[in-house]
Backbone as a chain_set.jsonl record, in Angstrom:
{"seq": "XXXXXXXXXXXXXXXXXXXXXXXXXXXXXXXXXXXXXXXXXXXXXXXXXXXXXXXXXXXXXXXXXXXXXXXXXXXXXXXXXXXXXXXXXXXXXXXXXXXXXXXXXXXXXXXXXXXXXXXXXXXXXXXXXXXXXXXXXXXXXXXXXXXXXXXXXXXXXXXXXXXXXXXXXXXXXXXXXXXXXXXXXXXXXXXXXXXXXXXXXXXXXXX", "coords": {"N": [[8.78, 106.735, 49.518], [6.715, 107.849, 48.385], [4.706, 106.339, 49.816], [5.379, 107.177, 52.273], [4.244, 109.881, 52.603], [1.767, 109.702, 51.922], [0.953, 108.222, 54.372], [1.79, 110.375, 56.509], [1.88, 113.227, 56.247], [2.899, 115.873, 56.831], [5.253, 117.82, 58.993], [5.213, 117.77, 63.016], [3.108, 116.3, 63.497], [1.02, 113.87, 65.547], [1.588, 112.488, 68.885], [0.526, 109.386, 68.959], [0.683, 108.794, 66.509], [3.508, 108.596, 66.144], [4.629, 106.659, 67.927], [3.49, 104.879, 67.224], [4.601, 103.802, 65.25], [7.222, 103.677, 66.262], [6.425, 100.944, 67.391], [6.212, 99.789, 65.198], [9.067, 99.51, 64.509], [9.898, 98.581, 66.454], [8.718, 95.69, 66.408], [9.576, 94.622, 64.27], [12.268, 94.288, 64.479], [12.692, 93.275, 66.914], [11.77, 90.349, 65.972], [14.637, 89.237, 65.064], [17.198, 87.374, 65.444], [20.027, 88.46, 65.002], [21.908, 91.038, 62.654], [23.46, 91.77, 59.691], [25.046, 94.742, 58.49], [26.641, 96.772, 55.948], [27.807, 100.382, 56.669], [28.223, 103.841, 56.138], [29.685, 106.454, 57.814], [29.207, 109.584, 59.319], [31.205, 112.371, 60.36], [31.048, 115.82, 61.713], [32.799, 118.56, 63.204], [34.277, 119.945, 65.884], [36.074, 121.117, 64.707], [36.746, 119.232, 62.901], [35.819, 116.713, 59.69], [35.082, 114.174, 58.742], [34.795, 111.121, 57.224], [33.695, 107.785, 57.134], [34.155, 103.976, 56.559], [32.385, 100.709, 56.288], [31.656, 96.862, 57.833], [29.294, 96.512, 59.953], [28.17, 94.042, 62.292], [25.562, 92.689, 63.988], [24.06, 91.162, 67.477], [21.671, 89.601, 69.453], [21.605, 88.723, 73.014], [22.645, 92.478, 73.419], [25.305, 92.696, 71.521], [27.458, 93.761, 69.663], [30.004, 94.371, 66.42], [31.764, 96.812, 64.898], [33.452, 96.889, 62.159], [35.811, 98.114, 60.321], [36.776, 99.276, 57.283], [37.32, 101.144, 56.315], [38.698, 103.687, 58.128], [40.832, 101.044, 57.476], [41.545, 98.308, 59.678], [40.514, 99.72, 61.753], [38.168, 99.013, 64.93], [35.735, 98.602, 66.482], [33.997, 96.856, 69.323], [31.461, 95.554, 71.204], [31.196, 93.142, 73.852], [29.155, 92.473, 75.477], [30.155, 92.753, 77.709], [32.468, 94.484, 77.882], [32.597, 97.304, 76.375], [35.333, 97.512, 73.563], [38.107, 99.324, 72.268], [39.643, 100.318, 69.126], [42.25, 101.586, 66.854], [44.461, 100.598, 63.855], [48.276, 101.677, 64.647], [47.392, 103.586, 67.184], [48.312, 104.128, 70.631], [47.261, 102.573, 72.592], [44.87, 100.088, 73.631], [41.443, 100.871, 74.097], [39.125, 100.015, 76.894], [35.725, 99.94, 78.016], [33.447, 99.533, 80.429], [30.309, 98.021, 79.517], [28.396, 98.739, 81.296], [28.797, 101.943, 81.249], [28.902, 102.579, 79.006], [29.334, 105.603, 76.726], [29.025, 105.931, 74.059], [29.01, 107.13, 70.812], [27.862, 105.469, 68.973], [26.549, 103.89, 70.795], [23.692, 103.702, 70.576], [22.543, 101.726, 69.273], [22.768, 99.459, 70.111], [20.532, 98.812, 71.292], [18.468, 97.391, 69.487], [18.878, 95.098, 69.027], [17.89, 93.878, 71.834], [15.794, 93.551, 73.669], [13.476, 95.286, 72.125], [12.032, 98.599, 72.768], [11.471, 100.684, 71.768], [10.343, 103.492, 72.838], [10.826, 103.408, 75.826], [13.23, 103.589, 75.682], [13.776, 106.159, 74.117], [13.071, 109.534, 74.624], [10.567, 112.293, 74.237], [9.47, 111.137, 71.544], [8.864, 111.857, 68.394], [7.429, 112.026, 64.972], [8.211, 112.923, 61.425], [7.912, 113.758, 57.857], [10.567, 112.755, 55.83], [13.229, 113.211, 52.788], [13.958, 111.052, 52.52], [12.13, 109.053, 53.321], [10.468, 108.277, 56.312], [10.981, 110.122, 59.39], [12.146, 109.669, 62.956], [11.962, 110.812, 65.686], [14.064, 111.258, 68.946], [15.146, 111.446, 72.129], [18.148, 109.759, 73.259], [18.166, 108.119, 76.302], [20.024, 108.605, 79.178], [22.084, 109.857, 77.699], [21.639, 112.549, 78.023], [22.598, 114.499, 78.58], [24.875, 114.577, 76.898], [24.114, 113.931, 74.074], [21.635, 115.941, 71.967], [19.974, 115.248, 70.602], [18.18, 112.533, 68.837], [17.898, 110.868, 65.055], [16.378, 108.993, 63.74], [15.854, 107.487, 60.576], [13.474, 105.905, 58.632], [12.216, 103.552, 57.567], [8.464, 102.735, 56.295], [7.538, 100.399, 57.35], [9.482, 99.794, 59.221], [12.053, 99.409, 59.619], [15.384, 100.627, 60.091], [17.177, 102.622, 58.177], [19.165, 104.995, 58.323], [20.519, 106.867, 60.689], [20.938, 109.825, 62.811], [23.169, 111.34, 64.783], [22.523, 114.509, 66.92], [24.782, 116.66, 68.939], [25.333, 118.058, 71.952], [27.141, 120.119, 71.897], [27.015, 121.152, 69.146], [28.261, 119.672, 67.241], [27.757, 116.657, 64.727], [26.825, 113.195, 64.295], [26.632, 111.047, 61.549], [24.767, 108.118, 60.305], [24.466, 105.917, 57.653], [23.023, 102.804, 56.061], [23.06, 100.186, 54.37], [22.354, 97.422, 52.356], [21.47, 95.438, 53.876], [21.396, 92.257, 55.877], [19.434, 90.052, 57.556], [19.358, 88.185, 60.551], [22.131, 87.236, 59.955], [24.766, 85.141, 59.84], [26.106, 84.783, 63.139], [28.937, 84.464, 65.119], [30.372, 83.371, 67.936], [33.138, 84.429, 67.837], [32.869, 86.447, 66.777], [32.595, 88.353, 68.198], [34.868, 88.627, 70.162], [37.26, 90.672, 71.211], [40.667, 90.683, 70.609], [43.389, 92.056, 71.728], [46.081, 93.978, 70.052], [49.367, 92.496, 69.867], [51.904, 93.873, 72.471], [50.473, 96.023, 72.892], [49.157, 98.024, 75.601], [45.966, 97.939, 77.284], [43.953, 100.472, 78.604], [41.335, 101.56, 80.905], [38.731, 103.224, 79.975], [36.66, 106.015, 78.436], [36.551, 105.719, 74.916], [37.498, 106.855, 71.969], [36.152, 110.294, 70.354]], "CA": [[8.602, 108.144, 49.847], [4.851, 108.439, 48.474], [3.611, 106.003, 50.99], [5.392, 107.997, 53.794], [4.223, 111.106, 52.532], [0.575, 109.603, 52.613], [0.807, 108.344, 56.159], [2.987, 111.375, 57.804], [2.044, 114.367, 55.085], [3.582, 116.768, 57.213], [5.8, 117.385, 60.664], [4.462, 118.086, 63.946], [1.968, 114.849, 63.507], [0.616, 113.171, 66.765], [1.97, 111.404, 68.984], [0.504, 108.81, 68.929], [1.932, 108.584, 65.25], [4.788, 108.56, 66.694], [4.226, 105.397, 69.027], [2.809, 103.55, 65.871], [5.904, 104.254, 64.153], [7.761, 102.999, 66.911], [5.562, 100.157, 67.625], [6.455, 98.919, 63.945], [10.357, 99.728, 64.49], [9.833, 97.329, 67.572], [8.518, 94.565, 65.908], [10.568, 94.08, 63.239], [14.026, 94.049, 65.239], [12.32, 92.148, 67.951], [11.753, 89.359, 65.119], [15.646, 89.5, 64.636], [18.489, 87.378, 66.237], [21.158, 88.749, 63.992], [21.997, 91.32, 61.531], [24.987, 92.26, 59.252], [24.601, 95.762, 57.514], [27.492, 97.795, 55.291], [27.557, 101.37, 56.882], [28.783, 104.724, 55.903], [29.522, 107.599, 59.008], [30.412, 110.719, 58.837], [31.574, 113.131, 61.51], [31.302, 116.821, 61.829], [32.267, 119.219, 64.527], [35.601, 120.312, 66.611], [37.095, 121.738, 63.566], [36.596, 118.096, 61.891], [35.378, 116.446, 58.708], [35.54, 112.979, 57.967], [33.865, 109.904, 56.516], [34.62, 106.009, 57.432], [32.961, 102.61, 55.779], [32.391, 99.346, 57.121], [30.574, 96.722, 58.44], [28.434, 96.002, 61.473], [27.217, 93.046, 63.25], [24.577, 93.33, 65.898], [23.206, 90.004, 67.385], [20.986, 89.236, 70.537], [21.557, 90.227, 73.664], [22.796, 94.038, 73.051], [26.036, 92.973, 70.885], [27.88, 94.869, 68.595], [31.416, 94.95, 66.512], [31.887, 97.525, 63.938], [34.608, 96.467, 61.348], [36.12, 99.582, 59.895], [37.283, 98.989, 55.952], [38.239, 102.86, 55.985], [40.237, 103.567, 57.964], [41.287, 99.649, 57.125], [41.494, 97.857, 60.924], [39.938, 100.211, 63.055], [37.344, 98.361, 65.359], [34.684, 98.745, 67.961], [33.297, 95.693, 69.458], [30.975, 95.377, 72.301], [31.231, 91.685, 73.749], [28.154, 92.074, 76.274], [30.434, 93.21, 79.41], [33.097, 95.147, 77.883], [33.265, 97.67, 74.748], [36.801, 97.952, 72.967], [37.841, 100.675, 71.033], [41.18, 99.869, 68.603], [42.436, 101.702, 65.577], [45.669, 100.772, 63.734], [49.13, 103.425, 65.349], [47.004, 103.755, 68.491], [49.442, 103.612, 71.335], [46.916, 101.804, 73.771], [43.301, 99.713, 73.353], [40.699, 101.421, 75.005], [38.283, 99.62, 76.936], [34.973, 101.094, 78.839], [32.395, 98.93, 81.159], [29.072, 98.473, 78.889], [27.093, 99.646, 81.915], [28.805, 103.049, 81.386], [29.15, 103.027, 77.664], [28.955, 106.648, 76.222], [29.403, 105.897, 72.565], [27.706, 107.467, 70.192], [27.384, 104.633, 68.106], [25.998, 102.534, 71.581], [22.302, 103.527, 71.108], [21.938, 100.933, 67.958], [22.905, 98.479, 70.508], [18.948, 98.266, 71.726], [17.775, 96.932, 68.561], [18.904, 93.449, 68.969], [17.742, 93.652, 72.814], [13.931, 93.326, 73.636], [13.328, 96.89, 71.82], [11.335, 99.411, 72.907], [11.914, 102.561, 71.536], [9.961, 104.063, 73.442], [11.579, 103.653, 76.456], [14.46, 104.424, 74.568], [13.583, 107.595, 73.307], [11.827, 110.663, 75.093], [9.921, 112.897, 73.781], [9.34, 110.71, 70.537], [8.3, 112.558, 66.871], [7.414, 111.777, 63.351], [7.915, 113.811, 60.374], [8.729, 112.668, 56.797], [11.972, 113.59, 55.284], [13.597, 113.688, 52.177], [13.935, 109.378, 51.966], [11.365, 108.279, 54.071], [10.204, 108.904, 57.71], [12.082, 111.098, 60.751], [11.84, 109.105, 64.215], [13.571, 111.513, 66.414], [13.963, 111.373, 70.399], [16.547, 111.663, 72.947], [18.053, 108.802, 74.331], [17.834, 108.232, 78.115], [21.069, 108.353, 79.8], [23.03, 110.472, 77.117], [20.575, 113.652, 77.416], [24.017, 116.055, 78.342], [25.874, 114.939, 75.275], [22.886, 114.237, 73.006], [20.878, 116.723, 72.069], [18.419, 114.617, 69.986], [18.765, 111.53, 68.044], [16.679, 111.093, 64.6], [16.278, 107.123, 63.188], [15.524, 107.372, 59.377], [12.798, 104.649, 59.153], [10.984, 102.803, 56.481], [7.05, 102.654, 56.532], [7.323, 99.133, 57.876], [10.188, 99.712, 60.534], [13.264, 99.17, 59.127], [16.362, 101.69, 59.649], [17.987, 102.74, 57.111], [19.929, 105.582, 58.814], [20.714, 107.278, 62.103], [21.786, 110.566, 62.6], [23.053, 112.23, 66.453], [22.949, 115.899, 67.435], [25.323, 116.58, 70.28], [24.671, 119.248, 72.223], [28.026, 121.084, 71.156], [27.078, 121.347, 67.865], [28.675, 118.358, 66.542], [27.273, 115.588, 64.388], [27.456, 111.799, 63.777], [25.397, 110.027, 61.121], [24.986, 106.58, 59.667], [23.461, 105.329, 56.771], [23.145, 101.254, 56.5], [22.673, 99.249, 53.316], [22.906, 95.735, 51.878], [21.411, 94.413, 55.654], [21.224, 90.908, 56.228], [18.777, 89.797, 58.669], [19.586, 86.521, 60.905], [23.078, 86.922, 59.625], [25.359, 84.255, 60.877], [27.258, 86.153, 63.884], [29.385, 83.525, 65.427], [31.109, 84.501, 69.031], [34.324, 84.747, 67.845], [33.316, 87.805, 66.168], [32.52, 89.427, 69.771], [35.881, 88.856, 71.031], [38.728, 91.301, 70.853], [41.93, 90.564, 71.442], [44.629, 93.17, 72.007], [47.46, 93.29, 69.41], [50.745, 91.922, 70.853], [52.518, 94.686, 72.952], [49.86, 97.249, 73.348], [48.298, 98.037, 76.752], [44.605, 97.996, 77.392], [43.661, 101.275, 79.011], [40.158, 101.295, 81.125], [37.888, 104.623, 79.724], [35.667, 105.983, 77.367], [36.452, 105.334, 73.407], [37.176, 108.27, 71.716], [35.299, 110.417, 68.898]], "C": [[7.134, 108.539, 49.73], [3.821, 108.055, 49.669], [3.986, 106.601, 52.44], [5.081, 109.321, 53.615], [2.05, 110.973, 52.715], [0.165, 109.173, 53.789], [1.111, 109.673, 56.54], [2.741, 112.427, 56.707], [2.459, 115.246, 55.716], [4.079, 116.937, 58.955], [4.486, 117.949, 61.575], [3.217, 117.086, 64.253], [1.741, 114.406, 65.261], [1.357, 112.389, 67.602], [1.558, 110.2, 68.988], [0.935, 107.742, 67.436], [3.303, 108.23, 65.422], [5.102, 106.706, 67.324], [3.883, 104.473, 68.159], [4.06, 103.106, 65.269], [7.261, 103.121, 65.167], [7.975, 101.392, 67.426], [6.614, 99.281, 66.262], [8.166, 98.655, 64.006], [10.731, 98.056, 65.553], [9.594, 95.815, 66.907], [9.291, 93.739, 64.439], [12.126, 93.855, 63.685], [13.869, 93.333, 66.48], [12.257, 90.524, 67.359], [13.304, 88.679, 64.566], [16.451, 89.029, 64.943], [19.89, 87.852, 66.032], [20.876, 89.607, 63.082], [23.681, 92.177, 61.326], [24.607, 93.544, 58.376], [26.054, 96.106, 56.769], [26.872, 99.674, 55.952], [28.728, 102.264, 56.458], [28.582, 106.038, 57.571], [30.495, 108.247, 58.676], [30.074, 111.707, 59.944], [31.729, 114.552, 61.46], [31.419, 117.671, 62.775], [33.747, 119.186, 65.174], [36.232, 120.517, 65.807], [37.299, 120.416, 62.596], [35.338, 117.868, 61.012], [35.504, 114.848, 58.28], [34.407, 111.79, 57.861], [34.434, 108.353, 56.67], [33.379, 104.826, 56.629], [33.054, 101.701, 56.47], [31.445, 98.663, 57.105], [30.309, 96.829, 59.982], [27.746, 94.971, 61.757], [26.767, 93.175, 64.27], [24.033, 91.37, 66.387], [22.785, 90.072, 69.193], [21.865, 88.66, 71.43], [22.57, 91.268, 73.449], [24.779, 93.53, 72.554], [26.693, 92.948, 69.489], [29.251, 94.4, 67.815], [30.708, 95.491, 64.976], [33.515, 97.038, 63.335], [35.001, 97.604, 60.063], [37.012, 99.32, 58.495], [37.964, 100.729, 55.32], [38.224, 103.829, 57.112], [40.357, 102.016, 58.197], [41.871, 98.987, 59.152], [40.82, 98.706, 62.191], [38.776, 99.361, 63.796], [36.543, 98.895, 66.312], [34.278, 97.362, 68.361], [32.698, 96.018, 71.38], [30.134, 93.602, 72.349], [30.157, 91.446, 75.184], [28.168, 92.779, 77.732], [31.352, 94.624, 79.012], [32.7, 96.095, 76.215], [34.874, 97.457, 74.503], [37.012, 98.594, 71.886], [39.563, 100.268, 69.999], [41.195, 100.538, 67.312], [44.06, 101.142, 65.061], [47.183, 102.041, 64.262], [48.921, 103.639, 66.49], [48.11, 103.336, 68.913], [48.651, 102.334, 72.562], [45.278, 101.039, 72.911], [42.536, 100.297, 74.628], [39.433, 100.52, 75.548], [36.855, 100.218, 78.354], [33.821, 99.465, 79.483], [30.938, 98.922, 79.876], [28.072, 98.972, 79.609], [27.051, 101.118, 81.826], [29.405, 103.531, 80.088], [28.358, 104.441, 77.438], [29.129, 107.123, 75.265], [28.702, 106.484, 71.743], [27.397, 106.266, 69.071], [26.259, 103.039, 69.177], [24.471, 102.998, 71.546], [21.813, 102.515, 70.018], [21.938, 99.42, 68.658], [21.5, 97.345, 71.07], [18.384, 97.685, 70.894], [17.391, 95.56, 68.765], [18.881, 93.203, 71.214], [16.373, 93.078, 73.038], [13.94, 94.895, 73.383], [12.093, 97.576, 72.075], [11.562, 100.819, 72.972], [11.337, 103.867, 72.465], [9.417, 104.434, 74.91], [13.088, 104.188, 76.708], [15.432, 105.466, 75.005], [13.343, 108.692, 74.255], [11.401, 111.242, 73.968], [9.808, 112.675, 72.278], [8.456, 111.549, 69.493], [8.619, 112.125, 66.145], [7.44, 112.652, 62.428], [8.537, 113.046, 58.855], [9.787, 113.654, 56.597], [12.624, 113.245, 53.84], [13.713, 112.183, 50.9], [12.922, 109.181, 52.363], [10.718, 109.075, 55.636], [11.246, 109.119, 59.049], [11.348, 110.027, 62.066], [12.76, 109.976, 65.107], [13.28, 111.413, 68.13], [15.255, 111.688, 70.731], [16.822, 110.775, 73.813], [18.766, 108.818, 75.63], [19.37, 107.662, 78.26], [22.493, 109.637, 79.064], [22.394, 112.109, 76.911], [21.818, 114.492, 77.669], [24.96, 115.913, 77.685], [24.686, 114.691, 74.631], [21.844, 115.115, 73.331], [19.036, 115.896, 71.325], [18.722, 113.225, 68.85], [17.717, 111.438, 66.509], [16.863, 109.483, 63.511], [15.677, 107.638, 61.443], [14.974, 105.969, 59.076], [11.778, 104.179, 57.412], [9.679, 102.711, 56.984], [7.148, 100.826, 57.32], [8.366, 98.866, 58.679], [11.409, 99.617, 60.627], [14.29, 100.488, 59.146], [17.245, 101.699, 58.767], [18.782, 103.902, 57.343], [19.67, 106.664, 60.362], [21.67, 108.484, 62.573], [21.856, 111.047, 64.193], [23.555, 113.477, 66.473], [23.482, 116.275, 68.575], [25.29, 117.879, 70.571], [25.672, 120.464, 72.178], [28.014, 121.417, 69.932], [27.409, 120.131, 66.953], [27.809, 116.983, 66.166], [27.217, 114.274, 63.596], [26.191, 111.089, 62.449], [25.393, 108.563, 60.574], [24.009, 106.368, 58.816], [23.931, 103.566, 56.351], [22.426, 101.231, 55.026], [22.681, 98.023, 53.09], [22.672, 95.046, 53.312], [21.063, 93.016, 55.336], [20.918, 90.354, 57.434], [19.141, 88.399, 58.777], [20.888, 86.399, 60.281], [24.135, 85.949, 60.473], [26.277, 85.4, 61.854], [27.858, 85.087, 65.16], [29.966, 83.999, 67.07], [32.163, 84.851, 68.935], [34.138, 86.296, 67.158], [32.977, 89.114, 67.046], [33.55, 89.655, 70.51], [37.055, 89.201, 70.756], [39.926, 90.793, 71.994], [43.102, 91.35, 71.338], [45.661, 92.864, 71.378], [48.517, 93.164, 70.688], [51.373, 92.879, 71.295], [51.586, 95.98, 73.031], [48.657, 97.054, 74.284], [47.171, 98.361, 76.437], [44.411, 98.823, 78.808], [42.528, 101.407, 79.598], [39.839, 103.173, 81.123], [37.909, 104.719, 78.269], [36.32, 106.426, 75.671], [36.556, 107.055, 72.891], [36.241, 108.844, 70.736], [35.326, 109.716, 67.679]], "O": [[6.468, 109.226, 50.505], [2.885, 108.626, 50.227], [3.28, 106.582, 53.448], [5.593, 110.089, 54.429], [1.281, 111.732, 53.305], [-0.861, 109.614, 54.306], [0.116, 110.077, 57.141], [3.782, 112.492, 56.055], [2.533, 116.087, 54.82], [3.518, 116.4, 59.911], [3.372, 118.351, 61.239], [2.49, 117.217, 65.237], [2.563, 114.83, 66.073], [1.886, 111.437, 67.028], [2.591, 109.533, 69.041], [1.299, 106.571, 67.327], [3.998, 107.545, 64.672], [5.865, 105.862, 66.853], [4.002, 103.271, 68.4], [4.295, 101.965, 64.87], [7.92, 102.158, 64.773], [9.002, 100.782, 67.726], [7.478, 98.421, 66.43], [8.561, 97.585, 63.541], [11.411, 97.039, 65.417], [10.438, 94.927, 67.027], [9.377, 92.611, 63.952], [12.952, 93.207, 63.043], [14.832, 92.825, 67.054], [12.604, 89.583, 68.072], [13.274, 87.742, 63.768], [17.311, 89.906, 65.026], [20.789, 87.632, 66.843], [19.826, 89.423, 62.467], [24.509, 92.744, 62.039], [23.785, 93.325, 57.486], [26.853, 95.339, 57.305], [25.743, 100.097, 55.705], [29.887, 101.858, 56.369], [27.531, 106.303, 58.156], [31.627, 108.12, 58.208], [28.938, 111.872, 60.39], [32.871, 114.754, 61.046], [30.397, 117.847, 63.437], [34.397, 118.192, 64.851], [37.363, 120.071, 65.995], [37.976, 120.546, 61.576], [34.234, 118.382, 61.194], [36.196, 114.579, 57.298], [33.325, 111.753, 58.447], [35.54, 107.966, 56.294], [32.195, 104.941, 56.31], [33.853, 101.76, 57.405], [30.381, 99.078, 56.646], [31.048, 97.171, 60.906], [26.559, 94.991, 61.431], [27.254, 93.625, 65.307], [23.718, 90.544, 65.53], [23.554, 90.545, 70.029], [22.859, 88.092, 70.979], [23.655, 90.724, 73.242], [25.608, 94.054, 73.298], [26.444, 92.251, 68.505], [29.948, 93.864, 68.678], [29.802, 95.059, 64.263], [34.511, 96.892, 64.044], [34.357, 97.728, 59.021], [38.194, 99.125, 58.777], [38.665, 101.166, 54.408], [37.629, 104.884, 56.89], [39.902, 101.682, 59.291], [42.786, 99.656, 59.632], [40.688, 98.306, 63.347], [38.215, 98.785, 62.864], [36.997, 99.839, 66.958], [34.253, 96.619, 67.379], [33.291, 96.484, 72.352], [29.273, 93.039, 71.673], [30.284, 90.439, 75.88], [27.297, 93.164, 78.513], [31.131, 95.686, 79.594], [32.573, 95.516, 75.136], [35.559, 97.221, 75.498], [36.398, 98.554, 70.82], [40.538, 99.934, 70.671], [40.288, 100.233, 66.537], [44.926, 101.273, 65.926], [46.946, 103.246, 64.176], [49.895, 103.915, 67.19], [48.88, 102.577, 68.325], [49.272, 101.476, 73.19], [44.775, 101.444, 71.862], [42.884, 100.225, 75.807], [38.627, 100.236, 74.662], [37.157, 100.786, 79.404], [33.623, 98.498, 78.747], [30.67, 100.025, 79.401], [27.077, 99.514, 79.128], [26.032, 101.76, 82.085], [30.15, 104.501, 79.953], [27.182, 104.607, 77.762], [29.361, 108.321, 75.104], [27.495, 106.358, 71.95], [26.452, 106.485, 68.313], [25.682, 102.012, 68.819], [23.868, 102.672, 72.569], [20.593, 102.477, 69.863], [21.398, 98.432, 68.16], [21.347, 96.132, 71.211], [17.399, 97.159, 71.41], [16.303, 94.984, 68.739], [19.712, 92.508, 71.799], [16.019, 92.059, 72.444], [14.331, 95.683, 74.244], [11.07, 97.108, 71.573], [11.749, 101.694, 73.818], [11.889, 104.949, 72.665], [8.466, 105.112, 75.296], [13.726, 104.854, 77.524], [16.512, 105.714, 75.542], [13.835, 108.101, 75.217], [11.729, 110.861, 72.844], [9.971, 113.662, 71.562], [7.324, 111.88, 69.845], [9.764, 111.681, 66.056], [6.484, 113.419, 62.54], [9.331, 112.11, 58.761], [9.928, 114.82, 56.965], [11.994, 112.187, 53.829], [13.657, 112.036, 49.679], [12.278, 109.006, 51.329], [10.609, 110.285, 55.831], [12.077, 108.328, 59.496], [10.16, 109.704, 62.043], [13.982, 109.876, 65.222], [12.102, 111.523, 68.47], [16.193, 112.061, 70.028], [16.229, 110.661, 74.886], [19.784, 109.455, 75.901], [19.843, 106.666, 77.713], [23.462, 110.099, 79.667], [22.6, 112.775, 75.897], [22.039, 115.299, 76.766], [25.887, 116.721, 77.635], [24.032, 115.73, 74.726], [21.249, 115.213, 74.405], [17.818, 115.98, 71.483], [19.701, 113.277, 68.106], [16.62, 111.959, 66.709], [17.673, 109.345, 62.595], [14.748, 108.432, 61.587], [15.688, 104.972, 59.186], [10.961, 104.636, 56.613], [9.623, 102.593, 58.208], [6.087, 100.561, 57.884], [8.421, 97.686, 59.025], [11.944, 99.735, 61.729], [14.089, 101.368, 58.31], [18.061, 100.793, 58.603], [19.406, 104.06, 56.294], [18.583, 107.015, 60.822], [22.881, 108.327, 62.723], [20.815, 111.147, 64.841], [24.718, 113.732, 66.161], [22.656, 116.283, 69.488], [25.231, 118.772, 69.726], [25.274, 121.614, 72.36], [28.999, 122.013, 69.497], [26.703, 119.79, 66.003], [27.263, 116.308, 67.039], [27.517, 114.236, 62.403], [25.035, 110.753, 62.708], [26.504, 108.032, 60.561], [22.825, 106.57, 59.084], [25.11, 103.215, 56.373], [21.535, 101.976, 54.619], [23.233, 97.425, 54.013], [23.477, 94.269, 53.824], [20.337, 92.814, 54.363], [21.76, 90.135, 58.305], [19.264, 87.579, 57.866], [21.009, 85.236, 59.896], [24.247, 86.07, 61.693], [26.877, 86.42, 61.514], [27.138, 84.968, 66.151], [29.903, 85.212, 67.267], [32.548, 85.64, 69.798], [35.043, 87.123, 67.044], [33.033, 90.318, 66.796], [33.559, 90.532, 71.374], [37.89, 88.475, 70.216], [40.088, 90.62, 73.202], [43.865, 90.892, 70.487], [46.32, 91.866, 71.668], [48.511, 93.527, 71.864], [51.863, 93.303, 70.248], [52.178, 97.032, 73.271], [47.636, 96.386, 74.114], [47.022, 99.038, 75.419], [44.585, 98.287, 79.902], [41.855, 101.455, 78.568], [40.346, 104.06, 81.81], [38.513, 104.158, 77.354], [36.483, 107.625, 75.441], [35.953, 108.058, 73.272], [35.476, 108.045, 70.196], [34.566, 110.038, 66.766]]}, "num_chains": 1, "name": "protein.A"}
């Protein structure tokens, strides 16, 4: 916190602060074929409240599965072509194209791509905050549901949480611990397979 308070001592900073900031975000997840984090998200907004745990594996090129320990089987996985969305009860599995993913959890997917945040992003800003440093933009493609996205960043590039403002009011955040860079991420853990008797539905994943 001190050393982001002596870089970044207050908002509204430069951009080109910004771009540095980014710069460093880049190079450290560009260095990266793999990582396993523990995350916490929590959801506010349409008359809801709630909180889920888990992990996440990300690995080179842009995929994903989220492994949901509360609520206990829920899943996400994005296997390169397809997302899939699955909780336990569901009557169907949902699955969406990744060219027309509109997840809010699909902008973490750039990390483990060739990253450049700042193509990303728009209108990229720095400010410190409360842990560390604010990275906030708006990423390209989701600008009429996101209103603004804001990366919680270590002085040396590292996220440590990720919060999204949607432009109804509603908001998602994530905070990531215990990461493990270069974590083994095997392919079997990219590929969902549809419990036994429930149809696979094509469209977008829900809240």
């Amino acid at each position: 916190m001190l050393l982001g308070l002596l870089l970044f001592p207050r908002a509204g900073l430069c951009a080109d602060t910004a771009q540095q900031l980014a710069q460093r975000v880049d190079k450290y997840y560009n260095g990266l074929h793999s990582l396993r984090t523990s995350f916490t998200e929590s959801f506010h907004g349409m008359g809801m409240n709630r909180e889920e745990t888990g992990t996440l594996l990300l690995r080179k090129p842009g995929k994903m599965r989220w492994s949901y320990a509360h609520p206990a089987g829920k899943v996400f996985v994005l296997d390169g072509k397809y997302a899939w969305f699955y909780s336990p009860g569901d009557a169907q599995v949902e699955r969406v194209s990744a060219a027309q993913l509109d997840d809010l959890r699909s902008p973490l997917r750039f990390l483990l791509g060739h990253t450049q945040l700042q193509k990303e992003l728009e209108g990229l800003t720095v400010s410190s905050g409360p842990d560390g440093l604010l990275l906030s933009g708006v990423p390209k493609g989701m600008e009429k549901r996101v209103e603004k996205i804001v990366l919680g960043v270590s002085p040396d590039g590292v996220i440590h949480s990720m919060s999204m403002h949607e432009t109804g009011g509603a908001q998602t955040a994530f905070t990531f611990k215990d990461s493990v860079a270069d974590a083994p991420a095997p392919d079997s853990e990219f590929i969902f397979h549809p419990p036994a008797g429930i149809p696979v539905v094509d469209g977008p994943p829900p809240v």
